[in-house]
N, C-alpha and C positions, 0 to 999 in steps of 0.2 A: 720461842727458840732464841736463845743467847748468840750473839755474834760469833761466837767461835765453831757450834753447831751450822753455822749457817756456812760458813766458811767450808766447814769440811763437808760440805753436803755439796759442794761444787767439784770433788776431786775425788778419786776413784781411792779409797780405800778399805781393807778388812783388818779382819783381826782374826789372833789365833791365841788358844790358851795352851802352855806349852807344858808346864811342870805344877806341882803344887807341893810343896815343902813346910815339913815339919821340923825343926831344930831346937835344940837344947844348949840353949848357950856351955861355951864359948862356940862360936860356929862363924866360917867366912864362906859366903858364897860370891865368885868372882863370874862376872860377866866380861866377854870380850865384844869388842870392836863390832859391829855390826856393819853390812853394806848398804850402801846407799841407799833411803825410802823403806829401812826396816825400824822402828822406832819401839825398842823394848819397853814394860812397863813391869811395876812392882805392885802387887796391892797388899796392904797387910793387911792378914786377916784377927790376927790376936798377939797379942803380946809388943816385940817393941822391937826395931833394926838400924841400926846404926850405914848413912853412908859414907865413901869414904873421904869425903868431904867434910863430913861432920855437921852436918842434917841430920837429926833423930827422927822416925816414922814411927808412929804408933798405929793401934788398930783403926783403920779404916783409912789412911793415907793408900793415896796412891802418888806414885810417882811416873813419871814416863821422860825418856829420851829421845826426842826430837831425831837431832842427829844421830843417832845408835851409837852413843860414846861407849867405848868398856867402862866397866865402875866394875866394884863392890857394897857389895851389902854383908855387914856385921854384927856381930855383938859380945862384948866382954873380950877384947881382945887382952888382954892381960894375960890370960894362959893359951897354951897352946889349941888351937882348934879342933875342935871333933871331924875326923875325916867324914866327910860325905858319902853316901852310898842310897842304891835305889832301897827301896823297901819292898818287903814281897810280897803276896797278894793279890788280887784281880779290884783294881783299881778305873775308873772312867779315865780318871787323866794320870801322866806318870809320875808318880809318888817319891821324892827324894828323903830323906832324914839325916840325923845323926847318933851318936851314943850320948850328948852331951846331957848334965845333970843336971844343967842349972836352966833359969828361966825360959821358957817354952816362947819360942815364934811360929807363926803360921802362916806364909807368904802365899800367893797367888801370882805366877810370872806368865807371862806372853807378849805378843809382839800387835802392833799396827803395823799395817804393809802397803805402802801408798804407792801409786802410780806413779811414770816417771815426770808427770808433770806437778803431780804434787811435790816431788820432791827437788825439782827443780824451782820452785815455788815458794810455796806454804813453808815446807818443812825448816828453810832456813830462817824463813822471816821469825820461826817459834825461838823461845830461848834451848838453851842447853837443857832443862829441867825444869 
């Protein structure tokens, strides 16, 4: 076990998997501000996402936010973006997309949800990202 595992095994937290998103570039998906001890994460699962920091993700990144900063995640912003909308179907977990034509992404989003002592804690000692 890695020190970081060892760490988080002293402090009460879960997780939850929230959305799973398919996009075709141009596409923006905006995350907002999270409260305290919710720590969003991103996993990609194929193709490539832009943050808006200007970090490139490719498949099998994951990213996560400590603090639950809002961001985005993009790609090809150059043209205007493909509105978002759910997609229909009897799906396991909730399914997002878009119309866009150009190169395909495949995110994986959810949250870590720590106790108030971890995040009185742990979570600050972590970086931003």
């Amino acid at each position: 076990m890695d020190t970081l595992s060892r760490l988080l095994s002293l402090y009460g937290v879960s997780t939850a998997l929230t959305v799973r998103c398919r996009f075709g570039a141009p596409w923006v998906l905006d995350h907002p501000q999270q409260q305290t001890g919710i720590a969003p994460y991103h996993l990609i699962l194929s193709g490539e996402a832009m943050l808006d920091s200007g970090r490139r993700l490719q498949a099998g990144d994951i990213v996560v936010f400590p603090q639950g900063y809002g961001h985005q995640l993009h790609m090809n912003q150059q043209g205007p973006a493909s509105p978002l909308h759910e997609l229909p179907g009897e799906h396991a977990l909730r399914l997002i997309g878009n119309d866009g034509d150009g190169p395909a992404t495949e995110i994986l989003c959810g949250e870590f949800r720590f106790d108030a002592r971890a995040s009185a804690t742990l979570l600050r000692a972590l970086p931003e990202l």
